[in-house]
C-alpha positions in Angstrom: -9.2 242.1 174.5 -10.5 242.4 178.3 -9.2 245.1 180.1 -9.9 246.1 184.0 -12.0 248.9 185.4 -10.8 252.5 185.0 -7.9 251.4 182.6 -7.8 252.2 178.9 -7.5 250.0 176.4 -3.7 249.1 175.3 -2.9 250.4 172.0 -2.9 246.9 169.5 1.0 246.8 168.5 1.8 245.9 164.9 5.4 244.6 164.3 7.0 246.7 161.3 6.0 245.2 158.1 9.3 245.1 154.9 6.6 245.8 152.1 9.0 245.7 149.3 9.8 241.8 150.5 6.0 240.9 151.0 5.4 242.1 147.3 8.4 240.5 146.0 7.2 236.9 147.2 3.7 237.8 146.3 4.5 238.5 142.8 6.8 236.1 142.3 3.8 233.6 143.0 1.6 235.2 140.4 4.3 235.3 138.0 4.8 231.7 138.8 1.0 230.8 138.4 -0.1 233.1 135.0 2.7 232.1 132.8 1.9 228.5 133.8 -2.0 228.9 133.0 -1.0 230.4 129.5 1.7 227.5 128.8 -1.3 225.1 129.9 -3.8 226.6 127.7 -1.6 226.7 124.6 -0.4 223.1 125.1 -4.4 222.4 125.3 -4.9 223.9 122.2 -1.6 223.1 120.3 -1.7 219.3 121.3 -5.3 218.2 120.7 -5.0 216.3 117.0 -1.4 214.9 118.2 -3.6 213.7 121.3 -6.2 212.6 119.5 -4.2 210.7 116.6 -2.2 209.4 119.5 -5.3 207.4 121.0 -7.0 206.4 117.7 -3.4 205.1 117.1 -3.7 202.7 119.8 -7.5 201.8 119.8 -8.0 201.0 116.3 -3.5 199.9 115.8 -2.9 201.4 112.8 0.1 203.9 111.6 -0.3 207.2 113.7 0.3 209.3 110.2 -2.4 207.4 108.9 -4.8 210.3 107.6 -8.2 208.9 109.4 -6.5 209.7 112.8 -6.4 213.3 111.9 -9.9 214.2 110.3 -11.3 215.7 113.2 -8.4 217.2 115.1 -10.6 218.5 117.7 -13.0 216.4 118.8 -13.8 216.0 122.3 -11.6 219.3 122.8 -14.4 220.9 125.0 -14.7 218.0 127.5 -10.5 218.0 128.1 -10.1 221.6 127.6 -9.8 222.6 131.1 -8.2 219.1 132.2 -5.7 219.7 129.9 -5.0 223.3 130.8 -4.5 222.3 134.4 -2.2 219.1 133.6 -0.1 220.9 131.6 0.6 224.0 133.8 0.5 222.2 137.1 4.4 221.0 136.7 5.7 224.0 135.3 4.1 226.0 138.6 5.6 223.0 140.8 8.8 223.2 139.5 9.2 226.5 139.7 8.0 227.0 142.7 10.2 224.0 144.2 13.3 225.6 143.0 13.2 229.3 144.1 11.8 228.0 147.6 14.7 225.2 148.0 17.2 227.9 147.0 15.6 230.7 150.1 15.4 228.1 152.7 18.6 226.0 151.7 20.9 228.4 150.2 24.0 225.9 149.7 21.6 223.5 147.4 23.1 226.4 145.2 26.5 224.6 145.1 25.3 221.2 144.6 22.9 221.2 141.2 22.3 217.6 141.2 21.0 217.3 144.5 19.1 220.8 143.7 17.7 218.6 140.2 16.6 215.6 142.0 14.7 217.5 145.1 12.9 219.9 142.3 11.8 216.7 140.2 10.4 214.7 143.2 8.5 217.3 145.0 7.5 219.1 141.3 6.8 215.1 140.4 4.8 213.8 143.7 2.8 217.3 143.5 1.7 217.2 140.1 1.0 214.0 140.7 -1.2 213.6 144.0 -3.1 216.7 142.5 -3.7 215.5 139.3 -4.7 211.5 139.7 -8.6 212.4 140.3 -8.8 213.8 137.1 -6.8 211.5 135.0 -8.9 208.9 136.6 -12.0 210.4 135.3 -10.3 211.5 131.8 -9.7 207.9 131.5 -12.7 206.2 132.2 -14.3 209.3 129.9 -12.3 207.8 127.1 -13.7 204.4 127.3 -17.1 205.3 128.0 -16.8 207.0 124.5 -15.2 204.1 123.0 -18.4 201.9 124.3 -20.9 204.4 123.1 -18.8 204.6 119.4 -19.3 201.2 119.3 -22.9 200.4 120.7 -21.9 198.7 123.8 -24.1 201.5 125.9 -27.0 202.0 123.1 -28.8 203.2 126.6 -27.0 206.4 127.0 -28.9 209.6 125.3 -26.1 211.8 126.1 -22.1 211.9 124.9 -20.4 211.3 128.6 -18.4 214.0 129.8 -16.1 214.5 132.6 -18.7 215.9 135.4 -21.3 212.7 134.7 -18.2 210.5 134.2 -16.8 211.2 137.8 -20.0 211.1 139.7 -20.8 207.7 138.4 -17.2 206.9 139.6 -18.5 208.2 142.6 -21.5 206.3 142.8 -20.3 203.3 142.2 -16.9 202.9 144.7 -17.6 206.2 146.9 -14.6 208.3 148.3 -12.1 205.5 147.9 -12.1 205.2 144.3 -11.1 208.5 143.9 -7.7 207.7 145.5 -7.5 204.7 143.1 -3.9 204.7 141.3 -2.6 207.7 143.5 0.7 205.5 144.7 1.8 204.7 141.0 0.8 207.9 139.8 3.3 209.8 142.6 5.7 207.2 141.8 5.8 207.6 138.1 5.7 211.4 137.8 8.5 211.3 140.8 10.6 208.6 138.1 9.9 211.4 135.1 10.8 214.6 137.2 13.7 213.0 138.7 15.2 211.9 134.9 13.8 215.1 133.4 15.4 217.3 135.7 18.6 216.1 136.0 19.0 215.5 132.4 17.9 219.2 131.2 19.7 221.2 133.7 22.9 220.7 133.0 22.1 222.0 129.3 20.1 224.9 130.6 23.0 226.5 132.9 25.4 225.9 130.0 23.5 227.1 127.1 22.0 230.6 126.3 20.7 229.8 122.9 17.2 228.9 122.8 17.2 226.5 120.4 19.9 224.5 122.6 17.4 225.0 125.2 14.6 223.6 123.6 16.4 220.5 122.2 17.8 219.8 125.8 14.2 220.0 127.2 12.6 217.7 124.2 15.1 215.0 124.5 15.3 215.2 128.4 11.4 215.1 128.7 11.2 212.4 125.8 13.5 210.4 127.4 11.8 210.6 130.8 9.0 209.7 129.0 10.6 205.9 128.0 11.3 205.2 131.5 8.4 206.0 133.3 6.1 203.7 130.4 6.0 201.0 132.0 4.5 202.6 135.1 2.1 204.5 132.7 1.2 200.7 131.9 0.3 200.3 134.8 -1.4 203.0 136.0 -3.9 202.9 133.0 -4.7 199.1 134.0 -5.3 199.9 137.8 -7.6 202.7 136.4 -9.8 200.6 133.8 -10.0 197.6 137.4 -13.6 197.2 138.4 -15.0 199.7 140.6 -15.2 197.3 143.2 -12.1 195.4 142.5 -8.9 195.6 144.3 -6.7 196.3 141.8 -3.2 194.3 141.2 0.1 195.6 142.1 2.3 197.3 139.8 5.4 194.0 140.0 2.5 192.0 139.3 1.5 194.0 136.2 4.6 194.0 135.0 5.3 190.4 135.1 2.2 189.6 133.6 3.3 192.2 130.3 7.0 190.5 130.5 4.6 186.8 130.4 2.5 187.7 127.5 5.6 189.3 125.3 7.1 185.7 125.8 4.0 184.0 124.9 4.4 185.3 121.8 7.3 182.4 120.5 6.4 182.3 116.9 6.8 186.3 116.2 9.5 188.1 115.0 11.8 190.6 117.3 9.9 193.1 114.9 6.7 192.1 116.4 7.5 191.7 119.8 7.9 195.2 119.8 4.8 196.1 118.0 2.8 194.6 121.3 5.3 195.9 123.4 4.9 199.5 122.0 1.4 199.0 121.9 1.3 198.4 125.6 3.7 201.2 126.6 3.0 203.9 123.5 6.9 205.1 123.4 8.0 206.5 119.8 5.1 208.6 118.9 3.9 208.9 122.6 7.6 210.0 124.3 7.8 212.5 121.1 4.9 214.0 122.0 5.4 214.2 125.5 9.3 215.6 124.9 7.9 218.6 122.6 5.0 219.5 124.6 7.1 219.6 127.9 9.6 222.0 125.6 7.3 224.2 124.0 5.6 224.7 128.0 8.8 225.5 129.1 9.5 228.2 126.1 5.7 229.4 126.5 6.3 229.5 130.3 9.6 231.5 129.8 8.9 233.8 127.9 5.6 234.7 129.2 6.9 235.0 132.9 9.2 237.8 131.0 6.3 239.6 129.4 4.6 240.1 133.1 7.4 240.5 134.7 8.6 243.8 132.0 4.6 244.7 131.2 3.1 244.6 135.1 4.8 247.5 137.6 4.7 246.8 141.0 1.1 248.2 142.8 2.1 249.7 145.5 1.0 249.9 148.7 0.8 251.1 152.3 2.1 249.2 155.6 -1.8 249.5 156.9 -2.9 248.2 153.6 -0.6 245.0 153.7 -1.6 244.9 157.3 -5.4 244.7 156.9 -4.8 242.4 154.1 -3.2 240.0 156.4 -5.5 240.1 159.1 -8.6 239.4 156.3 -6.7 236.4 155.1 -6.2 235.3 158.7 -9.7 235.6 159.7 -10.9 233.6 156.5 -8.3 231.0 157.4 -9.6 230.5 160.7 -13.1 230.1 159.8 -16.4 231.1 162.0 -16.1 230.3 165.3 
């Protein structure tokens, strides 16, 4: 600050801080963000061998009890730990975030629960979504890379491919705009699947205290969600597994062409009609897993939020403490000039 000949310098006036309401938003966001790294982690863990029967189910079509899908539970665990971790807290944080912020900046969303629901699920949805489509881009392509080398296709490769050498040869071969590849259908499906999850659970939630209520509401709601939004999962896997220099088809287009080759098949049985169908879409098995995983996140999410929240007391601190603090944060925000 410039200040004239023979005059002192003006005192730097700092506006009266409410500490206690600071804290309260800042711990609110880490008890937000832990429990839904923890829910992620145990999913990560917990989920691998349904994950991994799951996808031997569909690449080799055979039962998903059969016993060959489960004798190595946790193969491949390393390369999806972390992906898996992330994928599986990011909605939780969303959608806890989403709510407590609708209610403190639009306080009569408390009246109206449905309209509450279906702004949680699309913002929670189209978050989790546009932060996540990178990675399930690469996880995908990681998948079939493995598949080719299982099989001989890349006899070349000295090296099992993980996820960091799977996305720079993404990289290398269609640049930046590959990375955005599928981002449209993956925010519209994951809007579709907060939208039905939300405003099917909710209701339940509010009215029942019981946890096991609770945790029924949240399978049935999330498997559920999980029916809808397969045919958009459909096509979202084939706009990932396009050539890298393709331009992928549209998601009507997709699904005419799955409607076309179900009704090519004239000479099956209803019974096997659906056996493509399901192969194509992965409901039963898949929306079963997908309705208890989202239920055992929530329960892991809920009760550890109330662990921190009894376990952690508040740190306190000074007005000039918070103060520094925010003038830190401002001048790593603004950068070097």
């Amino acid at each position: 600050m410039s200040t004239s000949a023979g005059q002192t310098p003006s005192a730097v006036v700092v506006p009266p801080v409410d500490v206690s309401a600071v804290l309260h938003r800042e711990r609110q966001l880490y008890h937000s963000f832990a429990p839904a790294v923890i829910s992620g982690a145990l999913q990560a863990v917990l989920f691998n061998p349904f994950d991994r029967a799951l996808y031997l189910r569909v690449h080799h079509r055979r039962s998903f009890l059969a016993r060959e899908n489960f004798a190595q539970p946790f193969q491949g665990f390393s390369n999806a730990a972390v992906y898996r971790t992330i994928s599986s807290g990011t909605y939780l944080f969303f959608q806890e975030r989403f709510r407590v912020n609708a209610v403190q900046f639009f306080p009569g969303l408390q009246n109206h629960p449905v309209a509450l629901n279906l702004l949680v699920g699309t913002c929670a949805g189209s978050g989790n979504a546009a932060l996540l489509n990178q990675m399930q881009l690469v996880k995908y392509h990681m998948w079939t890379a493995a598949e080719s080398l299982q099989h001989g296709a890349n006899r070349s490769a000295t090296t099992s491919p993980n996820f960091i050498s799977i996305g720079r040869k993404l990289f290398a071969d269609g640049g930046v705009p590959i990375l955005f590849r599928g981002v449209g259908v993956s925010i519209f499906r994951d809007v579709v699947f907060g939208l039905v999850y939300e405003s099917l659970r909710m209701p339940h939630i509010t009215v029942h205290r019981d946890e096991g209520q609770r945790f029924a509401a949240n399978t049935i709601a999330a498997a559920f969600a999980s029916v809808v939004c397969s045919p958009l999962n459909y096509c979202r896997n084939m706009i990932y597994s396009s050539p890298s220099l393709g331009c992928p088809l549209r998601i009507r287009h997709l699904l005419m062409f799955l409607v076309k080759e179900t009704r090519l098949l004239q000479h099956a049985t209803l019974r096997e009609k659906w056996t493509h169908l399901n192969g194509r879409l992965n409901v039963g098995w898949g929306s079963f897993r997908v309705g208890l995983g989202m239920a055992v996140g929530q329960w892991c999410f809920a009760r550890a939020k109330h662990v921190m929240i009894a376990a952690v007391p508040p740190v306190p601190i000074t007005a000039e403490e918070l103060v520094a603090r925010s003038h830190t944060r401002s001048k790593l925000s603004a950068g070097p000039h």
